[in-house]
C-alpha positions as CSV (number, residue, x, y, z in Angstrom):
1,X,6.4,-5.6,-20.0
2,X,8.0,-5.4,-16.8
3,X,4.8,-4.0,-15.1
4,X,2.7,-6.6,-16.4
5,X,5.3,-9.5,-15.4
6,X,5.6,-8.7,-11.9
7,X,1.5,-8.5,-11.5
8,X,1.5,-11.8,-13.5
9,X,4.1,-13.3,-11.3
10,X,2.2,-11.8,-7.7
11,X,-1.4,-13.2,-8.7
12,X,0.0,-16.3,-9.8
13,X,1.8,-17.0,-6.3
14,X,-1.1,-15.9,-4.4
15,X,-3.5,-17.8,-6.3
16,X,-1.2,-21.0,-5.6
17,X,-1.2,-19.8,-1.8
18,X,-5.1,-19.0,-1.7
19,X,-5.9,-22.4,-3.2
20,X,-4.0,-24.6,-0.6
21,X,-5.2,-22.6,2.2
22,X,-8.9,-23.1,0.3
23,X,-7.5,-26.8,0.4
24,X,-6.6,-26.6,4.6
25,X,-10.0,-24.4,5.4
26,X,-12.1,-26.9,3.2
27,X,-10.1,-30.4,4.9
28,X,-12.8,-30.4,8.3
29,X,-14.6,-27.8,8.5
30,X,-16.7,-27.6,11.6
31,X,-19.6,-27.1,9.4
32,X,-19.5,-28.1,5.6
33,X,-22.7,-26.0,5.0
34,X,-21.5,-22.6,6.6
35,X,-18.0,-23.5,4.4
36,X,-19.5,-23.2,1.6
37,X,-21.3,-19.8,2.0
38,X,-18.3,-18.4,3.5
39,X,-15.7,-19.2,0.6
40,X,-18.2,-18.6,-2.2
41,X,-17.5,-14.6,-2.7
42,X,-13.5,-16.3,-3.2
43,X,-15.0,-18.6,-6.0
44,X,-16.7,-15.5,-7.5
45,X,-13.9,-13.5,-7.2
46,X,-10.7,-15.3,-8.2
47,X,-11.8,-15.9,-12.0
48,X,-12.7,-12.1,-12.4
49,X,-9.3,-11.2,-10.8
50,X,-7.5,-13.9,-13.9
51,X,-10.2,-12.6,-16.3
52,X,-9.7,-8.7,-15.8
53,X,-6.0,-8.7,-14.9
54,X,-4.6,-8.1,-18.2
55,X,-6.8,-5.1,-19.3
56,X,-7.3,-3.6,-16.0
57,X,-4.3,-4.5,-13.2
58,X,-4.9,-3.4,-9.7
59,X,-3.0,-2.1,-7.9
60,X,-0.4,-4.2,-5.4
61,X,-2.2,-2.3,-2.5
62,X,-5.9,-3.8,-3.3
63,X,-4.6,-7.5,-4.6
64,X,-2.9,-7.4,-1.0
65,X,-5.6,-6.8,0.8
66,X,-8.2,-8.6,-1.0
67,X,-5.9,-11.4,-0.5
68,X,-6.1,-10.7,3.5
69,X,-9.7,-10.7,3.0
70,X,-10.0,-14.0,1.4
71,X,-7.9,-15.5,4.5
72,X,-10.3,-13.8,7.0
73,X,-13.7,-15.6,5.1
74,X,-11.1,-18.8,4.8
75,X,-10.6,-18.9,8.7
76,X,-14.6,-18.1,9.4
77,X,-15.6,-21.0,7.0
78,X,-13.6,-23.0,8.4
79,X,-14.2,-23.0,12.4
80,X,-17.3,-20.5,11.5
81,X,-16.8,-17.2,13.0
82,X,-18.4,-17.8,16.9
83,X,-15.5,-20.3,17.2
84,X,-12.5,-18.9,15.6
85,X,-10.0,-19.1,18.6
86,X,-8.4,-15.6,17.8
87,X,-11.7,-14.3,18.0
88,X,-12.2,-15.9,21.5
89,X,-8.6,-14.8,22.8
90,X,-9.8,-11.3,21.8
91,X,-12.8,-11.5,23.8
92,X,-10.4,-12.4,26.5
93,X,-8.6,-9.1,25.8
94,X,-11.2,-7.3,26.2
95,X,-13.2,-8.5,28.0
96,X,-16.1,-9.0,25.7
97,X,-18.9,-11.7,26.2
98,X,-19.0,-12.8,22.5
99,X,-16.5,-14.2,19.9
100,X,-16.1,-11.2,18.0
101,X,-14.2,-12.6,14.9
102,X,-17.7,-12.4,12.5
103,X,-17.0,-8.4,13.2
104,X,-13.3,-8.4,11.8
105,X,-14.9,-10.2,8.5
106,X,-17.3,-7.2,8.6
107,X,-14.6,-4.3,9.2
108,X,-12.7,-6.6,6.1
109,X,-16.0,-6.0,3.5
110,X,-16.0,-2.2,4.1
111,X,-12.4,-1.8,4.0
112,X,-11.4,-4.0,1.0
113,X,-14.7,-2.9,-1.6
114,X,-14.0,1.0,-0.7
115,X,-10.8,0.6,-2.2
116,X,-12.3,-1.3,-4.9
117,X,-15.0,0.8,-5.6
118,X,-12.4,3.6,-5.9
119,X,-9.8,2.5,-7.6
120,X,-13.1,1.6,-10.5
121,X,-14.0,5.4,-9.9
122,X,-10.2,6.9,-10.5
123,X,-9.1,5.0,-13.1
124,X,-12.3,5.0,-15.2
125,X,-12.6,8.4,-15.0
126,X,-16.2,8.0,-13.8
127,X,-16.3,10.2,-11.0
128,X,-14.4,13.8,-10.0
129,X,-13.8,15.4,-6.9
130,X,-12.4,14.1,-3.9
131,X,-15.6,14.2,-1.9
132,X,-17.8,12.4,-4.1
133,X,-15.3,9.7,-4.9
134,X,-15.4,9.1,-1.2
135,X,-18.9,9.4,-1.0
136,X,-20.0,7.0,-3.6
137,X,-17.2,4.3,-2.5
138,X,-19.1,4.2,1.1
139,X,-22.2,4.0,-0.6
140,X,-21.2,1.2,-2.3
141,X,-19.8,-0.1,0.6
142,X,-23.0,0.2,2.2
143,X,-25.1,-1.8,-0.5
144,X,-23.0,-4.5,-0.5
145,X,-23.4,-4.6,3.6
146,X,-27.0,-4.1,3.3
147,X,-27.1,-7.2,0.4
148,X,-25.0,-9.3,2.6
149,X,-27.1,-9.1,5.1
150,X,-30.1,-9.6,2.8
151,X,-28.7,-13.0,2.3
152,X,-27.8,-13.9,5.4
153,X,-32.1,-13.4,6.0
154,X,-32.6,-15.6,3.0
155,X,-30.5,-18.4,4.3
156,X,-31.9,-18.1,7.7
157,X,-35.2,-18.3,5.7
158,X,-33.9,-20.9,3.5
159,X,-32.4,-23.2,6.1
160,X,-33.8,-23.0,9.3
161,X,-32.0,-23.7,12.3
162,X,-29.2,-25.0,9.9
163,X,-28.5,-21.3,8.8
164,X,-27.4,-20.4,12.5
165,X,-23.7,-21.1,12.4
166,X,-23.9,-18.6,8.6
167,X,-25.4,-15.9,11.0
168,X,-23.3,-16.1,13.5
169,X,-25.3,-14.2,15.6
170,X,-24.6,-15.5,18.9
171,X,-27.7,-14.6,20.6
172,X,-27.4,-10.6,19.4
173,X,-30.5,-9.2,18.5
174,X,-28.5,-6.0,16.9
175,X,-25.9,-8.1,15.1
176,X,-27.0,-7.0,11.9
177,X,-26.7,-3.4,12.7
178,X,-23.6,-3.5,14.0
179,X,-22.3,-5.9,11.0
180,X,-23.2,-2.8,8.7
181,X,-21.9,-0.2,11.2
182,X,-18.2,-2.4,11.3
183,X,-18.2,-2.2,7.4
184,X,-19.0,1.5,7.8
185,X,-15.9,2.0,9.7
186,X,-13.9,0.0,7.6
187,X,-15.1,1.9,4.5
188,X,-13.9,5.6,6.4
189,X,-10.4,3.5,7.5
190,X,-9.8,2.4,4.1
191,X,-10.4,6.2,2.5
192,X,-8.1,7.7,5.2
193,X,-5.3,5.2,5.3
194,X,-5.2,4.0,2.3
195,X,-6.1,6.5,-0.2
196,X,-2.6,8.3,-0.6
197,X,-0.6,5.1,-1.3
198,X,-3.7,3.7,-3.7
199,X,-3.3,7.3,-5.8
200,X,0.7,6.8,-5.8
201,X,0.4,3.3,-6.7
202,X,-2.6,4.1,-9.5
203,X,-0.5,6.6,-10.8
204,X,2.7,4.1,-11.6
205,X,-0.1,1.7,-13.1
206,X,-1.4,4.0,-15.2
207,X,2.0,5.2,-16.4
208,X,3.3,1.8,-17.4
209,X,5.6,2.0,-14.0
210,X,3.8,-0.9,-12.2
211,X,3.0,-0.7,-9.0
């Protein structure tokens, strides 16, 4: 009971704080359009977070950072992601001659759905061995990159030149590549890093501990 009240209690106040910051992306966005498709995969994935939380809790680790994700698409809908100033003052870091913001979105959908993918894996006993549960979670990772960007051709199909500021290309004719190679990366970061603290933290779940 305590488990479930403190998972209870942390989706409900980061639902309130997702929707108000929905509300502040959503208030003038540079492009109502690009808005749109960036905060959709939030409106997809918020009622199946509610709808699955009381059968199947994550874990503290992955609502975390799906919630970090969720701020990262916020902050891309809302300036889209060529004019996101951190992304410029970056650039000025590094001296780099595009806004590279759209690639911290990308790093975010490898490292959030390979922790997704498996936590799925662990705790419904689907897969066993260490090595294929972190091969399958990249290939996962990997089809939703390769769909992603299998949409982002359909809108530019689908829209025209209005599907530009979605693409975010900025002139890059290997942006798509290098989108897939950033989730890549953030699939192998998220299997490294994370993995220990998501077993620890799956464990207490699964024991009735919480997280």
């Amino acid at each position: 009971m305590v488990a479930a009240a403190k998972h209870n209690a942390f989706l409900v106040a980061a639902t309130v704080l997702l929707l108000a910051l929905l509300a502040l992306s959503g208030y003038q966005p540079y492009d109502r359009t690009t808005w749109l498709l960036e905060v959709f995969p939030i409106a997809l994935a918020l009622p199946v977070l509610w709808a699955t939380h009381g059968r199947f809790p994550l874990t503290p680790l992955l609502y975390t950072l799906i919630f970090l994700h969720a701020v990262v698409l916020l902050v891309g809908g809302a300036y889209t992601y060529a004019r996101v100033p951190l992304g410029f003052q970056i650039a000025d870091l590094f001296g780099l001659s595009r806004n590279p913001y759209d690639k911290i979105g990308h790093f975010m959908q490898g490292l959030v759905p390979a922790l997704v993918a498996r936590e799925a894996f662990v705790r419904g006993r689907y897969v066993r061995g260490k090595g294929m549960l972190a091969f399958l979670s990249v290939c996962v990772v990997m089809t939703i990159s390769a769909t992603y960007e299998l949409v982002e051709w359909g809108a530019a199909v689908a829209l025209g030149q209005g599907a530009d500021e979605f693409l975010g290309t900025q002139g890059d004719p290997w942006d798509t590549q290098s989108d897939m190679l950033l989730a890549l990366i953030g699939a192998v970061t998220a299997l490294f890093v994370f993995s220990r603290l998501q077993d620890r933290q799956m464990a207490r779940l699964d024991s009735g501990e919480g997280g």
